[in-house]
C-alpha positions as CSV (number, residue, x, y, z in Angstrom):
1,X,31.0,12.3,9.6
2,X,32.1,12.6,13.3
3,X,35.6,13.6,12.4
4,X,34.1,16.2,9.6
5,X,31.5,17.7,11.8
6,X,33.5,18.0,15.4
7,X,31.2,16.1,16.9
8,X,32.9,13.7,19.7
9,X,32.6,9.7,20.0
10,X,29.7,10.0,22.6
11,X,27.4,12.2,20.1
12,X,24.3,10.7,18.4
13,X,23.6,9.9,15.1
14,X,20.2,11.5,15.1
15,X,21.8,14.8,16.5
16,X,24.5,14.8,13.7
17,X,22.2,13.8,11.0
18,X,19.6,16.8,12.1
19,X,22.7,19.2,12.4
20,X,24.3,18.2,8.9
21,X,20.4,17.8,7.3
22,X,20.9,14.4,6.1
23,X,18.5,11.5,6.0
24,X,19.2,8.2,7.7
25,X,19.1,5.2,5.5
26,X,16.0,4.1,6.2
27,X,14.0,7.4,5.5
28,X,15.8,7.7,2.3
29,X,14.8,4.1,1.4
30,X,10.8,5.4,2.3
31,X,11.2,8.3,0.8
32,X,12.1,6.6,-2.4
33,X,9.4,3.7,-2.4
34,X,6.5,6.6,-1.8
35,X,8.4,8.7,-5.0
36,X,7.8,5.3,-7.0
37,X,4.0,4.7,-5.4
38,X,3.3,8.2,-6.6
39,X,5.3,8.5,-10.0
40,X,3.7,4.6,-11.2
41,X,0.1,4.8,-9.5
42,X,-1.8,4.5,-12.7
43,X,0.1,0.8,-12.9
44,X,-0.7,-0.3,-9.6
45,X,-3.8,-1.9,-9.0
46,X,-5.6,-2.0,-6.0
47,X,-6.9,-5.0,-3.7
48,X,-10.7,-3.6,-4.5
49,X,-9.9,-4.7,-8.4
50,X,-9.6,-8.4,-7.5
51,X,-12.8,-8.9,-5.7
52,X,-15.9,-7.3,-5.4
53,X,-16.3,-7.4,-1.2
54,X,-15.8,-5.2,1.1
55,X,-12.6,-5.8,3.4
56,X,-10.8,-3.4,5.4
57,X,-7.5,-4.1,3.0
58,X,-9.6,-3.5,0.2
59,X,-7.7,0.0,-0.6
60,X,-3.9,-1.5,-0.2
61,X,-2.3,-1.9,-3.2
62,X,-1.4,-4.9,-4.5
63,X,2.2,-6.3,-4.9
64,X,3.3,-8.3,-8.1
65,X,5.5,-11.7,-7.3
66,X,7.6,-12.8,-10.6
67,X,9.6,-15.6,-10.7
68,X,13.0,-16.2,-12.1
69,X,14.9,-18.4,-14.5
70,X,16.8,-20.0,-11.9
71,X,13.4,-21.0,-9.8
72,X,11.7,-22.2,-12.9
73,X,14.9,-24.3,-14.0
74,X,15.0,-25.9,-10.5
Protein backbone atom coordinates (compact mmCIF):
# COMPACT_ATOMS: atom_id res chain seq x y z
CA UNK A 1 0.00 0.00 0.00
CA UNK A 2 3.13 2.21 0.67
CA UNK A 3 4.53 1.59 -2.68
CA UNK A 4 0.85 2.30 -4.36
CA UNK A 5 0.12 5.35 -2.36
CA UNK A 6 3.74 7.24 -2.39
CA UNK A 7 3.80 7.26 1.00
CA UNK A 8 7.52 6.65 2.37
CA UNK A 9 8.83 3.80 4.91
CA UNK A 10 8.54 6.19 7.96
CA UNK A 11 4.62 6.95 7.25
CA UNK A 12 1.89 5.48 9.50
CA UNK A 13 -0.60 3.13 8.98
CA UNK A 14 -3.33 5.10 10.43
CA UNK A 15 -2.36 8.10 8.19
CA UNK A 16 -2.41 5.76 4.99
CA UNK A 17 -5.48 3.95 6.04
CA UNK A 18 -7.41 7.51 6.63
CA UNK A 19 -5.94 8.82 3.27
CA UNK A 20 -6.84 5.63 1.14
CA UNK A 21 -10.41 5.32 3.41
CA UNK A 22 -9.81 1.80 4.39
CA UNK A 23 -10.54 0.02 7.60
CA UNK A 24 -7.93 -1.61 9.72
CA UNK A 25 -8.47 -5.21 10.45
CA UNK A 26 -9.75 -4.94 13.55
CA UNK A 27 -12.62 -2.42 12.83
CA UNK A 28 -13.66 -4.44 9.93
CA UNK A 29 -13.79 -7.55 12.30
CA UNK A 30 -16.26 -5.06 14.75
CA UNK A 31 -17.96 -3.81 12.21
CA UNK A 32 -18.94 -7.21 11.12
CA UNK A 33 -19.83 -8.83 14.64
CA UNK A 34 -22.25 -5.62 15.33
CA UNK A 35 -23.83 -6.29 11.40
CA UNK A 36 -24.45 -9.97 12.77
CA UNK A 37 -25.82 -8.63 16.52
CA UNK A 38 -28.14 -6.50 14.54
CA UNK A 39 -29.16 -8.76 11.52
CA UNK A 40 -29.88 -12.13 14.22
CA UNK A 41 -31.17 -10.12 17.36
CA UNK A 42 -34.51 -11.84 17.44
CA UNK A 43 -32.15 -15.23 18.06
CA UNK A 44 -30.09 -13.92 20.72
CA UNK A 45 -31.33 -14.06 24.10
CA UNK A 46 -30.52 -12.00 26.76
CA UNK A 47 -28.92 -12.63 30.28
CA UNK A 48 -32.42 -11.10 31.87
CA UNK A 49 -34.11 -14.49 30.14
CA UNK A 50 -32.18 -16.91 32.46
CA UNK A 51 -32.94 -15.48 35.78
CA UNK A 52 -35.39 -13.36 37.14
CA UNK A 53 -32.76 -10.87 39.43
CA UNK A 54 -31.61 -7.91 38.81
CA UNK A 55 -27.77 -7.71 37.93
CA UNK A 56 -25.88 -5.07 36.23
CA UNK A 57 -25.12 -7.87 33.25
CA UNK A 58 -28.58 -8.56 33.10
CA UNK A 59 -28.97 -6.71 29.51
CA UNK A 60 -25.60 -8.51 27.79
CA UNK A 61 -26.44 -10.98 25.65
CA UNK A 62 -25.78 -14.34 26.03
CA UNK A 63 -23.16 -16.48 24.10
CA UNK A 64 -23.96 -20.14 22.99
CA UNK A 65 -20.88 -22.80 23.71
CA UNK A 66 -21.28 -26.03 21.34
CA UNK A 67 -19.06 -28.71 21.45
CA UNK A 68 -17.55 -30.78 18.77
CA UNK A 69 -17.25 -34.34 17.55
CA UNK A 70 -13.66 -34.50 18.26
CA UNK A 71 -14.27 -33.18 22.16
CA UNK A 72 -17.09 -35.62 22.68
CA UNK A 73 -14.96 -38.62 21.07
CA UNK A 74 -12.05 -37.75 23.41
Amino acid sequence: MRLISNFGKDASYRVLFKTLNILPLPCMYIREIVYYIKMNMGGLEQNSIRHNYNTRHRSDLQCKFCRTDILEKM
